[in-house]
C-alpha positions as CSV (number, residue, x, y, z in Angstrom):
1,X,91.5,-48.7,40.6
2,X,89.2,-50.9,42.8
3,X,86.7,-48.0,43.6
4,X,86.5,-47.2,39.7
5,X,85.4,-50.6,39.2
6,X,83.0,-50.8,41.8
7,X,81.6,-47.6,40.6
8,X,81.3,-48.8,36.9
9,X,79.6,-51.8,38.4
10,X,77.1,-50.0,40.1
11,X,76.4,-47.6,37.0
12,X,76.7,-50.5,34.4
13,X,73.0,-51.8,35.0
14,X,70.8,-48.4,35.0
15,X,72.8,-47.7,31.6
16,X,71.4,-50.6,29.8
17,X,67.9,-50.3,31.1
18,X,68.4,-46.5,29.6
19,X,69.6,-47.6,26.6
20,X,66.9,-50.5,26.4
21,X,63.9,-47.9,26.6
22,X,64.8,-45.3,24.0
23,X,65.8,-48.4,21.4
24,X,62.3,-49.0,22.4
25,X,60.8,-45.8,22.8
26,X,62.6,-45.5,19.1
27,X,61.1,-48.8,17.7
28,X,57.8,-47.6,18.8
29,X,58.4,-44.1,17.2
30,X,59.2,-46.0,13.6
31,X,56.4,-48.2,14.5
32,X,54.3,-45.4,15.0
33,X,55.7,-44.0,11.7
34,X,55.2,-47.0,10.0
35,X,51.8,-47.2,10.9
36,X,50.3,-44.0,9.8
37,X,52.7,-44.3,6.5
38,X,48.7,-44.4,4.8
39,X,46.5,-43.7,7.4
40,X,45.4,-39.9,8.8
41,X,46.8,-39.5,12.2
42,X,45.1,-39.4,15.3
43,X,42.7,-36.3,16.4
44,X,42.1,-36.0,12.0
45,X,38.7,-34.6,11.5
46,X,37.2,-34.0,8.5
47,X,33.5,-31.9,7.9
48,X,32.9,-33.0,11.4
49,X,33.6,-36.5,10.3
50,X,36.3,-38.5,12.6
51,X,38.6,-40.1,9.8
52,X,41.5,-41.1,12.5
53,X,43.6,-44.0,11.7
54,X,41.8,-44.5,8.6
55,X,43.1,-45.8,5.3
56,X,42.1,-42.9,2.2
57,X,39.8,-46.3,1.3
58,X,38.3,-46.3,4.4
59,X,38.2,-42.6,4.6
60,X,36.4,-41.6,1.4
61,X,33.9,-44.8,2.2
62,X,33.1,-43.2,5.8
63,X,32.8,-39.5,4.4
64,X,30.4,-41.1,1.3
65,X,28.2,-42.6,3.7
66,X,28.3,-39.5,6.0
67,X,27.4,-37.1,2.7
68,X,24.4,-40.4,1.6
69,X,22.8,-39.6,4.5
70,X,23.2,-35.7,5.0
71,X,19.8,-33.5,5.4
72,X,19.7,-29.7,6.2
73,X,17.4,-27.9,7.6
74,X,16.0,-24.4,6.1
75,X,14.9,-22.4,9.0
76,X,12.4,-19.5,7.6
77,X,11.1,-16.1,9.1
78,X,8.2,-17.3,10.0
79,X,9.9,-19.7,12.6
80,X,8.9,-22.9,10.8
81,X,11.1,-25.4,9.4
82,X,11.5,-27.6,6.8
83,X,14.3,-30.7,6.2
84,X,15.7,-31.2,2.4
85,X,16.9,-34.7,2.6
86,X,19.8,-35.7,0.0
87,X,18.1,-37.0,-2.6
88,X,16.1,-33.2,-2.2
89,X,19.7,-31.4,-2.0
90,X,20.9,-33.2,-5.2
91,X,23.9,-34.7,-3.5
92,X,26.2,-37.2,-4.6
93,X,30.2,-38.0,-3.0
94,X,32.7,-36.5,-5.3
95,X,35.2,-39.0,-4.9
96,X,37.7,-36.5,-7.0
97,X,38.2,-35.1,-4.1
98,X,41.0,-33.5,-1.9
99,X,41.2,-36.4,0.8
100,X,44.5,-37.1,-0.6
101,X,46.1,-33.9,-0.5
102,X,45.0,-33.3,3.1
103,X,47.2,-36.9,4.0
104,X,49.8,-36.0,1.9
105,X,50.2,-32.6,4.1
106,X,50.2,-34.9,7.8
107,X,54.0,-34.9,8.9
108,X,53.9,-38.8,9.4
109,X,56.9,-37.5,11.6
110,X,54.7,-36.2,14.3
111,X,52.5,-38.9,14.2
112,X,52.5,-39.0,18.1
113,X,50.9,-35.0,18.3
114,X,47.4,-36.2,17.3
115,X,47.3,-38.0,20.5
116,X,47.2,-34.6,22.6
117,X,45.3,-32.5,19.7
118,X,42.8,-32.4,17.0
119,X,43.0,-31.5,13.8
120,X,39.8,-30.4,12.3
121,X,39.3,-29.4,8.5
122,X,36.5,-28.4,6.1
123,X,36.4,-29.4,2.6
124,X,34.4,-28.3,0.1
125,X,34.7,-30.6,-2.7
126,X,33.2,-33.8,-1.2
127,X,30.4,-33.3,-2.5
128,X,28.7,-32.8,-6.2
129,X,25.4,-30.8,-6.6
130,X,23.0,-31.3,-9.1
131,X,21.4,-27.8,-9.6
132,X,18.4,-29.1,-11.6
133,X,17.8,-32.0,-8.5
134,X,18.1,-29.1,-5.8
135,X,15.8,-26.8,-7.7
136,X,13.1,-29.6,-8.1
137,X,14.3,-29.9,-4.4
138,X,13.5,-27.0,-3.2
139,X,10.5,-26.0,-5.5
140,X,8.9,-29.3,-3.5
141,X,8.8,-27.3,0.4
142,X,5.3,-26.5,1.7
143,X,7.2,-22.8,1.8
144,X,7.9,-23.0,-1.8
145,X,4.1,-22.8,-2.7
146,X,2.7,-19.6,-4.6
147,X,0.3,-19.2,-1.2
148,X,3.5,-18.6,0.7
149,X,5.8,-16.9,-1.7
150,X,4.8,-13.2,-0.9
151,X,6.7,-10.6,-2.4
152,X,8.4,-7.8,-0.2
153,X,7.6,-4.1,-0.2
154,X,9.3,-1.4,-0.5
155,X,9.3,1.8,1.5
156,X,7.2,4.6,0.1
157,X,5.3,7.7,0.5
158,X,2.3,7.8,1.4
159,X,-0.1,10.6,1.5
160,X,-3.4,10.3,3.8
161,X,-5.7,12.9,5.7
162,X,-3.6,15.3,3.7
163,X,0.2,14.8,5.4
164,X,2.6,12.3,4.1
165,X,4.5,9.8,5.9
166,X,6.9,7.1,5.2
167,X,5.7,3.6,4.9
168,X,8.1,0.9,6.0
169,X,9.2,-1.7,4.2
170,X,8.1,-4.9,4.2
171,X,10.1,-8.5,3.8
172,X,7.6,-10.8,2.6
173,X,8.5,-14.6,2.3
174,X,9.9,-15.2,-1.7
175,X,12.5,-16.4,-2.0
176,X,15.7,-15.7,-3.8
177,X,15.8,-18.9,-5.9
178,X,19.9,-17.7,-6.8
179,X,21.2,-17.1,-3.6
180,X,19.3,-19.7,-2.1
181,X,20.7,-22.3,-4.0
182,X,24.5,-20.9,-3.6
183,X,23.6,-20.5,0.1
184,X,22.7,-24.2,0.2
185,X,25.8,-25.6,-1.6
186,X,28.2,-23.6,0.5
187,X,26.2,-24.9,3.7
188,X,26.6,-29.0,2.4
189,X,29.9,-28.6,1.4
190,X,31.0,-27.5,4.8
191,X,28.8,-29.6,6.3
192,X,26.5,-27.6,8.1
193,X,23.1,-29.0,9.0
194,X,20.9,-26.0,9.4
195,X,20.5,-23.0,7.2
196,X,18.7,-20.4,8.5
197,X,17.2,-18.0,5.1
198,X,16.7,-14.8,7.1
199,X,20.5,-14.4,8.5
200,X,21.9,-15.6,4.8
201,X,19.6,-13.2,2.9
202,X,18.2,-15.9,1.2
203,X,14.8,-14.2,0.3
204,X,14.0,-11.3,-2.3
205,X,14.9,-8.1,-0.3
206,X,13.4,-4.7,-0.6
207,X,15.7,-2.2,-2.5
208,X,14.1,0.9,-0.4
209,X,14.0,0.8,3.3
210,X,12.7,3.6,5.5
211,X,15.8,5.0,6.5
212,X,16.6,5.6,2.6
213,X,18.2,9.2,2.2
214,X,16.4,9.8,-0.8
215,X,13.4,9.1,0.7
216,X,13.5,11.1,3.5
217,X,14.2,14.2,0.7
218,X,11.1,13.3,-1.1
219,X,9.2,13.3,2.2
220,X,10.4,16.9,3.7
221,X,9.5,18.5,0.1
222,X,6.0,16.7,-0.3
223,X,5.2,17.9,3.0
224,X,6.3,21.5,1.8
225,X,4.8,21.2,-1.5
226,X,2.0,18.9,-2.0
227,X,-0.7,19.2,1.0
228,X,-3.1,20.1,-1.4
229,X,-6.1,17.9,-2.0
230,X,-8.7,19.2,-4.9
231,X,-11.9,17.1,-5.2
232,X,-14.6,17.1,-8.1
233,X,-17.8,14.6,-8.7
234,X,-18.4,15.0,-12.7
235,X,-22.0,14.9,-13.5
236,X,-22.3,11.0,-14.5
237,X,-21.3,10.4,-10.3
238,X,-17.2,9.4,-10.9
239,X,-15.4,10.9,-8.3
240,X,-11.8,12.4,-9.0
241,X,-9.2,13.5,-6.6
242,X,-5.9,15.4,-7.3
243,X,-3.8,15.1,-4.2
244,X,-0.2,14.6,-2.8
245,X,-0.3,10.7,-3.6
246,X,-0.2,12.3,-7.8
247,X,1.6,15.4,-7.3
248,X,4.5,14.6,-5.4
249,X,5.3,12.8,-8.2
250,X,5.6,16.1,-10.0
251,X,8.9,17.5,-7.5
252,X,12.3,17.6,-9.3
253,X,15.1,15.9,-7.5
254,X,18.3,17.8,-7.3
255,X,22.3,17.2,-8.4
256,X,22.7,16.9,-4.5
257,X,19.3,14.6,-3.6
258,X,16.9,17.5,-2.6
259,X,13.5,17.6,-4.0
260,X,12.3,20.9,-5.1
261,X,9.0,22.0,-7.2
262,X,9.5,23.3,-10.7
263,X,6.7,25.3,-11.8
264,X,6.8,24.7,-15.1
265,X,6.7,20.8,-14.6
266,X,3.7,21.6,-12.1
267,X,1.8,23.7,-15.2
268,X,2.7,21.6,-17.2
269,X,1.2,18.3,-15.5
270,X,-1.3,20.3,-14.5
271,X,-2.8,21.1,-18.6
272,X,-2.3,17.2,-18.7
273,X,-4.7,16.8,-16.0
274,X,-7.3,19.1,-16.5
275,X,-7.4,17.8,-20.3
276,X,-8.5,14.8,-18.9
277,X,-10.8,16.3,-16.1
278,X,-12.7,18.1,-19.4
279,X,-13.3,15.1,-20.9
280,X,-15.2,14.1,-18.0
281,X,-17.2,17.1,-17.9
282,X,-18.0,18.9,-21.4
283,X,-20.8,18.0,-22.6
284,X,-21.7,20.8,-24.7
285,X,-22.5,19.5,-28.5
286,X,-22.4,16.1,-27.3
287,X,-25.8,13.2,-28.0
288,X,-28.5,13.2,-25.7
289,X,-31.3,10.5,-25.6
290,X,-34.1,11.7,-24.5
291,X,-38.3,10.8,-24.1
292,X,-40.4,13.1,-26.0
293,X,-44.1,14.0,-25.3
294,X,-45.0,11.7,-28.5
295,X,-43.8,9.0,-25.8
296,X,-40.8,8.2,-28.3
297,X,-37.3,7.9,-27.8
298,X,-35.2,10.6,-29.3
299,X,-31.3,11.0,-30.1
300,X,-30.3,15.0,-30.5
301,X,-26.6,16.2,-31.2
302,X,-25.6,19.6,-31.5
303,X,-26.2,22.6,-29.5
304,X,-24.9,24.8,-27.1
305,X,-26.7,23.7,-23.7
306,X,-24.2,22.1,-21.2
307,X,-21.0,23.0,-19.6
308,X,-16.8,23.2,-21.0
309,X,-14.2,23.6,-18.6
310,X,-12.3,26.5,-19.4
311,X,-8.8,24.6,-19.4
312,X,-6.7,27.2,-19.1
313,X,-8.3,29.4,-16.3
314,X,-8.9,26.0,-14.3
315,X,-5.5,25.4,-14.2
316,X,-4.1,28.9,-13.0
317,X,-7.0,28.0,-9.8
318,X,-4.9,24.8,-9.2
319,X,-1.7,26.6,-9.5
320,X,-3.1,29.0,-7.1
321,X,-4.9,26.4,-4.6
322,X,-1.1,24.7,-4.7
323,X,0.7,27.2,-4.0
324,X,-0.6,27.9,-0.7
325,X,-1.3,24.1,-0.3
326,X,-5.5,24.6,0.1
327,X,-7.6,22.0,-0.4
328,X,-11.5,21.8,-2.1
329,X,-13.8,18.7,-1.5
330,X,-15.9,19.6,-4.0
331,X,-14.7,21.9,-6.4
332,X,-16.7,22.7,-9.6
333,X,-13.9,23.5,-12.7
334,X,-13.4,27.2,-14.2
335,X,-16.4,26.5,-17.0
336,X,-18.5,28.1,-19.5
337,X,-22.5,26.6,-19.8
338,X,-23.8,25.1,-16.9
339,X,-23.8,21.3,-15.9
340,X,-26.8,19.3,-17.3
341,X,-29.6,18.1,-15.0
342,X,-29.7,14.5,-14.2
343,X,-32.5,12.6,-15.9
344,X,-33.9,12.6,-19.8
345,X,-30.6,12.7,-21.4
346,X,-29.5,15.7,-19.4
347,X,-32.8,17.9,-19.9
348,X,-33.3,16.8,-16.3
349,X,-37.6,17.8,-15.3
350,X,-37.9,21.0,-16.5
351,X,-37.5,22.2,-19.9
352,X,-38.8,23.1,-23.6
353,X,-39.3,20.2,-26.3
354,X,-39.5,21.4,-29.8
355,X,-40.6,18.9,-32.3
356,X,-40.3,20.4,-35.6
357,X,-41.3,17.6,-37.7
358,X,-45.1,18.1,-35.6
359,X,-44.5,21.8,-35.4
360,X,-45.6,21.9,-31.5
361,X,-44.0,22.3,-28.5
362,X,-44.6,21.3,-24.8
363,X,-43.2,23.5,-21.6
364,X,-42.3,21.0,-19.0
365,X,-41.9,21.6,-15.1
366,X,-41.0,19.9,-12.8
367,X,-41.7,16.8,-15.1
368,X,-45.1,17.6,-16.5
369,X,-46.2,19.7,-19.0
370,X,-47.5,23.3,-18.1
371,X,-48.0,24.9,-21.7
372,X,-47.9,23.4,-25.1
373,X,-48.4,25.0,-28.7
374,X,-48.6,25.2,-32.0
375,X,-45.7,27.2,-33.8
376,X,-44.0,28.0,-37.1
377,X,-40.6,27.8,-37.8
378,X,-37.7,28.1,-40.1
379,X,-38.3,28.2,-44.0
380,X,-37.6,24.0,-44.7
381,X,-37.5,24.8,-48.5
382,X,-34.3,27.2,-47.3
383,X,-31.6,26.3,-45.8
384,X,-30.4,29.4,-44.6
385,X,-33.5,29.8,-43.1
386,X,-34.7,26.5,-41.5
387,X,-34.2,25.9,-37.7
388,X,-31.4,23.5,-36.6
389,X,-31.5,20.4,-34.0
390,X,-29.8,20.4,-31.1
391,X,-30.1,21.4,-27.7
392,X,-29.8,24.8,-26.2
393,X,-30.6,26.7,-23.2
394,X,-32.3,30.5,-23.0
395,X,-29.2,33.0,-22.8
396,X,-31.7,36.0,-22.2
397,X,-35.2,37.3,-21.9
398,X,-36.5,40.9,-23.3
399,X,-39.7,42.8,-23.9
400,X,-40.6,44.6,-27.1
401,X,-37.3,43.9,-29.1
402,X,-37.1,45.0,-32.9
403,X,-35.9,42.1,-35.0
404,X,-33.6,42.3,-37.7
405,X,-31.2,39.7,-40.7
406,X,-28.0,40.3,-41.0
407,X,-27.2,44.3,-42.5
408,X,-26.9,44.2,-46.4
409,X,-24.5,46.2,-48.1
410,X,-26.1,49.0,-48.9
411,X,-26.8,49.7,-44.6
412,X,-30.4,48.3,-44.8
413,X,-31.9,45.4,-43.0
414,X,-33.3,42.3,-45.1
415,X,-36.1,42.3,-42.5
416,X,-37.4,44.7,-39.4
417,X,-39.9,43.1,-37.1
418,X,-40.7,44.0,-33.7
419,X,-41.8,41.3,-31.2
420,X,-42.9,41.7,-27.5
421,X,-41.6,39.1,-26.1
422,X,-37.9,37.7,-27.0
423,X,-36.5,34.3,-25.5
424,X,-33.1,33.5,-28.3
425,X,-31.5,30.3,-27.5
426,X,-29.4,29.7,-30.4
427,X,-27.9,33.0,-31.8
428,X,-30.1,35.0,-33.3
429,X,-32.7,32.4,-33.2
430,X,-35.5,32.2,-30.3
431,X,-38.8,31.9,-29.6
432,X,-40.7,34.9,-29.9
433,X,-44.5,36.0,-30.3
434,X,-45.6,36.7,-34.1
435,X,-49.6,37.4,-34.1
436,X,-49.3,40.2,-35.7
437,X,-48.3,39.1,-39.2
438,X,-49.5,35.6,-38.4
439,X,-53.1,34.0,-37.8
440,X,-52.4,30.4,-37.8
441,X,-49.3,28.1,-36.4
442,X,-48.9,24.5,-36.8
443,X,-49.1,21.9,-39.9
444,X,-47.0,22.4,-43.0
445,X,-47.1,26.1,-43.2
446,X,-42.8,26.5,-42.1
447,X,-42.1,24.3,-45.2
448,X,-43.0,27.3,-47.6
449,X,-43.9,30.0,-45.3
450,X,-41.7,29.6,-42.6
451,X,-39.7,31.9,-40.4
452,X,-36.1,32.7,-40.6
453,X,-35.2,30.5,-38.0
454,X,-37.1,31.3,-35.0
455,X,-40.1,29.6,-33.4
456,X,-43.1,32.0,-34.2
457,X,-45.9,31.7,-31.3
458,X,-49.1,32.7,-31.0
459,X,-48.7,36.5,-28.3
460,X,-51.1,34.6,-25.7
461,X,-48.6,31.7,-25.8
462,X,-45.2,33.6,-26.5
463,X,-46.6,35.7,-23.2
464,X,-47.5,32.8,-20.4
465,X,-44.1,31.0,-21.3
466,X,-41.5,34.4,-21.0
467,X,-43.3,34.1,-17.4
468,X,-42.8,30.7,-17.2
469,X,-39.1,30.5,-17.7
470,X,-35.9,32.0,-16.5
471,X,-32.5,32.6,-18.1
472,X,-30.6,29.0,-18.4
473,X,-33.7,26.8,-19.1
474,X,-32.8,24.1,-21.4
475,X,-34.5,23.8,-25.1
476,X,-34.2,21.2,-27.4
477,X,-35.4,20.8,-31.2
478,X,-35.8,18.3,-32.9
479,X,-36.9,16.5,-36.2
């Protein structure tokens, strides 16, 4: 019995200094508990923004302050940078926020774990943007300006010293106004300082990139298809070139991405072209202003001198040309007539000027006047026989030729008449010699007496200019 009481009374004193420190270790606990009843616990982090032991009062005035002072920095691909302070961003605290529900999700009961750990958060409702502020915002950056705001590029084809290639795409600096505005709320609300345009796609991408698929189909047909270069100069000087950069636009794209060439579609772009090519080159019929030996200027329509592109024939050559992918630098079109000399409306130095209305006419060469005459010609008080304007060119020469109208019914001729020397230019009209029925040329005498069209000469003067001339030289009449 003795030793049990001197054991208890060497146990007795340890036991109450036990049960002394957990009644305090437990007072502290409710204190503890007590404490953070309305405050976030220890290690409580919020958008980077220490809110520990504070009241959601004190919180939401520490996170307001934090968001009234925010900036972020846009970091763009040309390695600049520019800051959008907050008035810029359109920011303002949203005190509606979820401060409350974070608290409400501490366990007050653990109070004592923030003192070993943090716990970090991100909310995204702190703040409120104004989209019309950050617009105005953003529209104010020295990168914003129309200098700086260059569009990208995409890939392409492109066709140079005959062979195609792929050109890469390019960036360029304008920005995408949509996701850069998105990109910029997300980075405020989680409180990021630094947004960098390049790695969030914030600019206007290209939508073709070299690597494209359907790109690199369009680039192994071209390559098969559309070497060809054809070039023309049309007689004004404008210089015209059908090559790959037109006609690989022609190559039909398959169900499963190939490109292939439909020759119908080629033809048929082909007529298109050439259409257009002839109206740069005919010039048969059309008005040409030209300076006459009176020293006047003179306007004459009508005629058959100058050149037509024969549409059809030009493009079977192309078709041809393409098919084995040749090239022509300066390739004159399938045609009828000849192309009209520079100078003079198109007469160019050397050529015939008929003026009716003074019944004479003037043999140029070589810009000056090597034989002039006198004539006759078409009946003016008939019109079936008077001689028409326009310009012409000499389609043949021939000696000692019998001329005749147009056969009558009955198997005669209207008219037989031999000449020696025959130049027509327009039908059955031409110059020709007429001495022997004739004695005198010039004045009135074709109003009454006139010819049936042609230009009666004098034999000494019909003679010099058939030796003068060759096939092709241009004529032109005129009133």
């Amino acid at each position: 019995m003795e030793k049990m009481k001197k054991w208890y009374r060497s146990h007795q004193k340890p036991a109450l200094i036990g049960t002394v420190i957990i009644l305090l270790l437990l007072l502290g606990y409710l204190a503890g508990r007590i404490y953070f009843n309305d405050k976030f616990l220890k290690g409580t982090v919020i958008n980077d923004c220490s809110v520990e032991t504070l009241s959601l009062k004190q919180a939401n005035q520490k996170l307001e302050k934090q968001v009234s002072s925010k900036s972020l920095t846009l970091v763009f691909n040309d390695g600049q940078s520019e800051v959008l302070q907050a008035n810029q961003l359109g920011i303002s605290y949203n005190e509606k926020n979820s401060l409350q529900k974070v608290m409400d999700q501490q366990n007050k009961w653990l109070w004592f774990t923030g003192f070993f750990s943090q716990n970090k958060q991100t909310l995204t409702d702190l703040i409120n943007v104004n989209d019309e502020s950050l617009s105005q915002g953003i529209q104010s950056l020295e990168h914003a300006q129309a200098d700086k705001q260059v569009d990208p590029t995409d890939a392409y084809l492109q066709y140079q010293d005959k062979q195609f290639s792929i050109v890469k795409e390019t960036l360029g600096s304008k920005f995408n106004n949509e996701q850069l505005i998105n990109n910029i709320k997300v980075y405020i609300s989680e409180g990021k300082t630094s947004l960098d345009l390049t790695k969030s796609k914030s600019y206007v991408l290209p939508t073709v990139y070299e690597d494209d698929q359907d790109l690199k189909n369009h680039l192994e047909a071209a390559n098969q298809y559309c070497l060809s270069s054809i070039h023309y100069t049309t007689p004004k000087g404008k210089e015209i070139t059908l090559d790959g950069s037109e006609t690989m636009n022609w190559l039909t794209k398959n169900d499963d991405g190939t490109y292939t060439k439909d020759e119908s579609i080629f033809k048929s772009k082909l007529n298109e072209f050439v259409k257009s090519l002839a109206s740069q080159y005919n010039s048969i019929g059309s008005s040409r202003t030209f300076t006459g030996q009176d020293g006047q200027s003179h306007t004459v329509s009508g005629g058959t001198y100058g050149f037509r592109v024969s549409q059809d024939k030009e493009v079977s050559a192309l078709l041809a040309l393409m098919s084995e992918n040749k090239s022509e630098e300066s390739r004159v079109p399938e045609h009828t007539g000849q192309l009209p000399s520079e100078g003079n409306g198109g007469l160019g130095s050397s050529y015939i000027e008929v003026n009716i209305t003074k019944q004479h006419l003037w043999l140029i060469k070589d810009g000056s006047v090597v034989l002039e005459s006198d004539f006759v010609s078409g009946k003016e008080s008939d019109s079936s026989r008077f001689t028409p304007n326009g310009t012409y060119y000499i389609y043949n020469k021939e000696r000692n030729r019998v001329l005749r109208g147009t056969k009558l019914p009955d198997g005669t001729w209207p008219y037989e008449t031999p000449v020696s020397y025959w130049m027509p230019f327009n039908k059955g009209i031409g110059l020709h010699d007429s001495s022997s029925w004739r004695s005198k040329w010039g004045g009135t005498i074709y109003m009454n007496n006139g010819s049936h069209g042609c230009i009666n000469l004098p034999t000494g003067i019909a003679s010099q200019l058939y030796n003068s001339i060759e096939v092709n030289c241009p004529v032109v009449c005129y009133y």
